[in-house]
C-alpha positions in Angstrom: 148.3 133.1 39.4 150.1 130.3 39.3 151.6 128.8 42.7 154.7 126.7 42.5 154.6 123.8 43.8 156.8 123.5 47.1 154.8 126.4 48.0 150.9 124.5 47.6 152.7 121.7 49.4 154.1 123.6 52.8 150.6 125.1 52.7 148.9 121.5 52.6 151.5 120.4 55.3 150.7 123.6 57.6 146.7 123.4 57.0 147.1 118.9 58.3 149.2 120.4 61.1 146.4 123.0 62.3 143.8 120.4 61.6 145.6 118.1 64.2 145.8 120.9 67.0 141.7 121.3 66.5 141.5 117.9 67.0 143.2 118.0 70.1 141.8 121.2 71.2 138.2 119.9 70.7 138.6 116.6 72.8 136.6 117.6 75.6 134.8 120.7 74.1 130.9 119.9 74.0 129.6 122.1 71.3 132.1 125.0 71.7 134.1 123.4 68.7 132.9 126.6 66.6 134.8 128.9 69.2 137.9 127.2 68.8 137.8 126.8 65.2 137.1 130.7 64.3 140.1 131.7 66.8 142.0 129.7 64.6 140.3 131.6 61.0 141.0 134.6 62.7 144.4 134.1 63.8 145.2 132.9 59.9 143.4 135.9 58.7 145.3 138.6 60.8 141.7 139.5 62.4 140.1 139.9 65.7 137.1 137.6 67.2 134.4 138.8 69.7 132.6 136.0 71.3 129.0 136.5 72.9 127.2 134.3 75.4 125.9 134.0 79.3 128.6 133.6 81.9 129.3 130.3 82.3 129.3 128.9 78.8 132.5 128.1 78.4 134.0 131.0 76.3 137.7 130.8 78.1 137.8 127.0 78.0 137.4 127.0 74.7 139.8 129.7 74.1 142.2 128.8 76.4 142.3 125.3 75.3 143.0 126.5 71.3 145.8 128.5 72.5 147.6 125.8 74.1 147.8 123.8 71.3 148.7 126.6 68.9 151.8 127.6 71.4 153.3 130.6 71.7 152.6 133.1 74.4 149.1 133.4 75.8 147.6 136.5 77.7 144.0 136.2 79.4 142.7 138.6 81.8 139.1 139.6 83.4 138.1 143.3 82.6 136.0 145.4 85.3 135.4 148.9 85.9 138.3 149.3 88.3 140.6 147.6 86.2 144.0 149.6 86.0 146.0 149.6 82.8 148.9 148.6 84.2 147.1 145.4 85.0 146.7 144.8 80.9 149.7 146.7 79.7 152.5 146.3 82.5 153.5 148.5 84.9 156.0 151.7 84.9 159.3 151.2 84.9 160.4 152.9 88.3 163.5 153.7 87.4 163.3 155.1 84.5 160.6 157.4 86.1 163.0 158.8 88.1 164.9 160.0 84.9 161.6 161.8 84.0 160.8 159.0 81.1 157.7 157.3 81.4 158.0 153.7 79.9 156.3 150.5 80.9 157.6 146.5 81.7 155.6 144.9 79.1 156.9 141.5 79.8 154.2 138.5 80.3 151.4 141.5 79.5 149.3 142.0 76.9 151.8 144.1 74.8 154.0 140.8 74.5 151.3 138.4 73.6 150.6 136.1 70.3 147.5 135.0 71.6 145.2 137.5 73.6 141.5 136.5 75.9 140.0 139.6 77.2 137.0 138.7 78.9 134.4 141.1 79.5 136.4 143.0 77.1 133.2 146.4 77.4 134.3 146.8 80.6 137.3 148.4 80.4 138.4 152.0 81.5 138.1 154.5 78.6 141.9 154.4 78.8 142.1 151.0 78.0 140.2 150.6 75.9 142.1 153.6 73.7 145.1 151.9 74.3 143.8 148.2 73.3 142.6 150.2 69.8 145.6 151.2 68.6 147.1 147.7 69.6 144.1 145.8 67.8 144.2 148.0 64.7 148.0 148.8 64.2 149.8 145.5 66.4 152.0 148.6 67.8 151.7 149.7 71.6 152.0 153.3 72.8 152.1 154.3 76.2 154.1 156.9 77.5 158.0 156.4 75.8 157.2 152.8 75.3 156.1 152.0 71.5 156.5 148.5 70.9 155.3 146.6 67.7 153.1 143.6 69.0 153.3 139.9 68.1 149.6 139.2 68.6 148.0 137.1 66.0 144.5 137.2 67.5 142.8 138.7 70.4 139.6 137.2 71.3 137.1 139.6 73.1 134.6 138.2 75.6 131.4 139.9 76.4 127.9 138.7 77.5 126.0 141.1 75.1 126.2 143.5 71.9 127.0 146.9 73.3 124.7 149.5 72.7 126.0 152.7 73.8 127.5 154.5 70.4 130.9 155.2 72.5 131.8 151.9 72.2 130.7 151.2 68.4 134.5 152.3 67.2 136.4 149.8 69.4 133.6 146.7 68.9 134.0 147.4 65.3 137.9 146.2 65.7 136.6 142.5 65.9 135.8 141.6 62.5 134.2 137.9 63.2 131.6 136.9 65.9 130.9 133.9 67.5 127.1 133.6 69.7 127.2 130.8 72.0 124.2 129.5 74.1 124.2 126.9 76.5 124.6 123.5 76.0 121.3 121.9 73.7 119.6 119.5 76.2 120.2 116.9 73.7 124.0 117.1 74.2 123.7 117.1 78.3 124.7 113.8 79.1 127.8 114.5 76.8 128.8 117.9 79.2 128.4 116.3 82.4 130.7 113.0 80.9 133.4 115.5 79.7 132.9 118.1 82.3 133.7 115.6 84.8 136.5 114.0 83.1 138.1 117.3 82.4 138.4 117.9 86.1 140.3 115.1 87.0 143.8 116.0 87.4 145.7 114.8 84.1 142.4 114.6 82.2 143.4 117.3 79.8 144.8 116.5 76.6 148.5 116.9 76.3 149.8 119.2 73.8 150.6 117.6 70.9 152.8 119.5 68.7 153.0 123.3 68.8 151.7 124.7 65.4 151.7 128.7 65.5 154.9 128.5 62.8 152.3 127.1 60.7 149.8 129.2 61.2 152.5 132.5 60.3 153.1 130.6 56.8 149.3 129.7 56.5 148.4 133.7 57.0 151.7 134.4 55.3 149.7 132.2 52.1 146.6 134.1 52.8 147.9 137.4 51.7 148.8 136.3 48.7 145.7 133.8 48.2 143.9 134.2 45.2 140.6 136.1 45.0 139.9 137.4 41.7 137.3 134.2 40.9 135.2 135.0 43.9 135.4 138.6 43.9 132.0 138.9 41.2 130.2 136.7 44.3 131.8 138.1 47.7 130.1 141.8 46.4 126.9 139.9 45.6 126.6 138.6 48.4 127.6 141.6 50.4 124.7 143.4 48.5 122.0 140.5 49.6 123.2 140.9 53.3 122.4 144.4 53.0 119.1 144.2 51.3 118.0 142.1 53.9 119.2 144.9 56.7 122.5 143.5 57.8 124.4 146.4 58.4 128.0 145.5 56.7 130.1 148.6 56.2 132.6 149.1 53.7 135.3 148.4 56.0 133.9 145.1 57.0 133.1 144.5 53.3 136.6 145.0 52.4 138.7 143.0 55.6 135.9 140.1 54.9 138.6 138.9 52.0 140.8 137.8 54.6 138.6 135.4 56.5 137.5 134.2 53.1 141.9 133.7 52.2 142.2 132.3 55.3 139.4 129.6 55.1 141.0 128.8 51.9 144.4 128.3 52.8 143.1 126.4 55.9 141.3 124.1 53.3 145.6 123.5 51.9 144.1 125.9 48.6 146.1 128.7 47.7 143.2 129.9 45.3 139.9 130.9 46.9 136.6 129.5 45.9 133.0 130.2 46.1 132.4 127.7 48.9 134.9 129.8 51.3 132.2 132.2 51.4 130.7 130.5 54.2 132.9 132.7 56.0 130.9 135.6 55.7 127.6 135.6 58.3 130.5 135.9 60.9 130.9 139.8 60.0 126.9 140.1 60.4 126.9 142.4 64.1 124.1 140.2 65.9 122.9 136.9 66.1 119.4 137.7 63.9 121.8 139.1 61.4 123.9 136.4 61.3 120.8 134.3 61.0 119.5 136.7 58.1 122.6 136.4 56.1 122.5 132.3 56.1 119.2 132.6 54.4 119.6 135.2 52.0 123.3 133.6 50.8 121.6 129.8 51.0 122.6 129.1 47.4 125.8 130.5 47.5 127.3 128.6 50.4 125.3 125.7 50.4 127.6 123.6 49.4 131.0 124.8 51.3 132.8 123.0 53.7 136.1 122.7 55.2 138.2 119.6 56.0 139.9 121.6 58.7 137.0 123.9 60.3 134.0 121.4 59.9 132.4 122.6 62.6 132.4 126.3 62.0 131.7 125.6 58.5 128.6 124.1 59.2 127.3 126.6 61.7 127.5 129.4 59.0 126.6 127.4 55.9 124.3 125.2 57.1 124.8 123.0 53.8 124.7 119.3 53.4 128.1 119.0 52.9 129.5 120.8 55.7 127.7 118.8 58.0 128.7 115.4 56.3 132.5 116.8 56.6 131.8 117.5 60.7 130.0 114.1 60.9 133.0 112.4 59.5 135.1 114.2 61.6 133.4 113.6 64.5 133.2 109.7 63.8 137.1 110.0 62.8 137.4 111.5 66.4 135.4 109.5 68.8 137.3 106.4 66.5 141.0 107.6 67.4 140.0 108.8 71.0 138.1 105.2 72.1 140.8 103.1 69.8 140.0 99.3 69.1 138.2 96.6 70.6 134.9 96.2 72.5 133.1 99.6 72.6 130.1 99.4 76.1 128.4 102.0 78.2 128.7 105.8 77.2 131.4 104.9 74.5 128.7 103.2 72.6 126.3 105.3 72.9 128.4 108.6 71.8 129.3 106.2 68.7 125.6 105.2 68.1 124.9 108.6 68.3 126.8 110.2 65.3 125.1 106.2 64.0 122.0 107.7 63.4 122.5 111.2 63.0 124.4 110.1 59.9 121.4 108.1 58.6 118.6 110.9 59.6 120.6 113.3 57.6 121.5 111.5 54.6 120.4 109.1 52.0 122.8 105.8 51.3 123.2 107.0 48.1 124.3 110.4 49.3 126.8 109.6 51.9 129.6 110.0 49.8 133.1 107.9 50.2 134.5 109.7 52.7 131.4 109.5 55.1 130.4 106.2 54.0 133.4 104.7 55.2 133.4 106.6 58.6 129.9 104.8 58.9 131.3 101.2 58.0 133.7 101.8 60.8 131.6 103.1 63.7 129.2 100.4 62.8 132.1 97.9 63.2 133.2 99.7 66.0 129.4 99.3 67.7 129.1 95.7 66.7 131.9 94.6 68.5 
């Protein structure tokens, strides 16, 4: 298929803009940049994300700090088992009760939301979670009289474990990608408690720098029309590995996995999907073993993927050379902008001699490639100064 051109162009334009709200999103973030990045796959794809970790590992932060910068209107509330739906959903309209007709005052609840955070999503009342179903599956919400087709792009789903009881398989099922977060590696600490404290200073947090959820409606918009035929033949082999291997993908999951594999591509400024986009797929794998299981057994096929806008997540599910030299360039790129010119001393340095050598433990001279080779020239420029 052939794309005209004004078309590939507004999708390059929208892909730049997106990649400037992660920026900005992740200044801050220590080693939630994967969180933030698949909320924004998943919001391009037209897909749910269910996010798994301890309390206290920053799963709203990250969330909360995407949504800002992609605009629109945000919704984020804390489940429990006393919950009421009209806490999610809105409450009844009194007056039109008295008429006999039940309908509910969605505004600045859930119904109304582009961008969703449920957290402890498992929790909720069997009504709820009935209700959130249709809303995840369908974008339309029905309760009582009220049916109301639903602007929400992504809802993001919180939870400190899998669930095992079978009641709830139906509803987790609804969240196509997940994200497994642990805490913070010990190597990274002195990073957390630098940014953790500089976050809490009133004014700290970055302003928003330009509101980009138009371009992520033409990005998915792109997506649905992406083509797949070329990577079709490899998508079902590598569906079939997963399962060898005991990765229980079902054919619905199979089938939706097309759109975070569009999306990727069209967050990339491609209209036409490509092998490397696959790297997309051990985030449909149900538990973090699987997940794990499903980056060995498709090694070779996503080896090599990357994304210049999701280098982060793209590493984390490829775990390919080229992935990482496209974070570690954006990471130098980062730390570059954020500490701008002139003498570099104290933590600054460090943080720069840091992505120093893990450049030059990962890669070869020869191997560095222009892009990254040039990041190093200037962060040793930087550190020299």
């Amino acid at each position: 298929m052939i794309v005209p051109e004004p078309v590939q162009v507004q999708v390059q334009e929208d892909a730049l803009a997106v990649r400037g709200a992660l920026a900005t999103a992740r200044v801050g973030l220590v080693d939630r940049e994967v969180v933030a990045e698949v909320v924004t796959l998943c919001a391009v794809a037209g897909e749910h994300l269910l996010v798994i970790g301890a309390p206290g590992t920053a799963k709203s932060l990250a969330v909360r700090r995407i949504a800002e910068q992609l605009g629109g209107r945000y919704f984020e509330y804390l489940l429990g088992r006393f919950t009421e739906p009209n806490e999610i959903f809105g409450p009844v309209d009194l007056r039109r009760l008295r008429d006999g007709v039940v309908e509910i005052e969605t505004a600045g609840m859930l119904p109304e939301a582009e961008i969703a955070f449920l957290d402890e999503v498992f929790l909720g009342s069997t009504a709820i979670l009935n209700t959130l179903l249709g809303l995840l599956n369908e974008r339309v919400f029905r309760r009582g009289a009220t049916v109301l087709a639903a602007p929400l792009r992504v809802c993001v789903g919180a939870a400190n474990h899998v669930p095992h009881d079978p009641s709830l398989a139906a509803f987790a099922d609804r969240f196509l990608a997940r994200v497994f977060v642990d805490p913070v590696a010990d190597a990274r600490l002195e990073e957390l408690l630098e940014e953790g404290d500089a976050l809490s200073t009133p004014g700290a947090v970055p302003p928003v720098s330009a509101h980009a959820l138009s371009g992520i409606d033409r990005l998915a918009k792109a997506a649905h029309s992406c083509e797949l035929g070329s990577v079709r033949p490899v998508l079902a082999t590598a569906v079939r590995r997963m399962r060898a291997a005991g990765v229980p993908i079902t054919d619905r999951r199979a089938v939706r996995s097309q759109r975070l594999v569009a999306a990727a591509a069209v967050l990339d400024g491609r209209a036409a999907a490509e092998p490397g986009d696959l790297w997309t797929l051990p985030l449909i794998a149900p538990t973090a073993d699987a997940q794990a299981a499903s980056r060995d057994v498709l090694a070779d096929l996503i080896g090599a993927a990357g994304s210049g806008s999701l280098c982060h997540a793209a590493e984390e599910y490829s775990h390919g050379s080229a992935a990482r030299a496209r974070r570690l360039a954006e990471t130098g790129r980062d730390l570059l902008a954020r500490f701008g010119p002139g003498p570099t001393d104290g933590d600054r340095r460090l943080r720069l001699e840091a992505v120093l050598r893990e450049i030059d433990a990962g890669f070869a001279t020869p191997d560095l490639g222009a892009e990254l080779a040039t990041v190093r020239d200037r962060l040793v420029a930087a550190v020299q100064s």
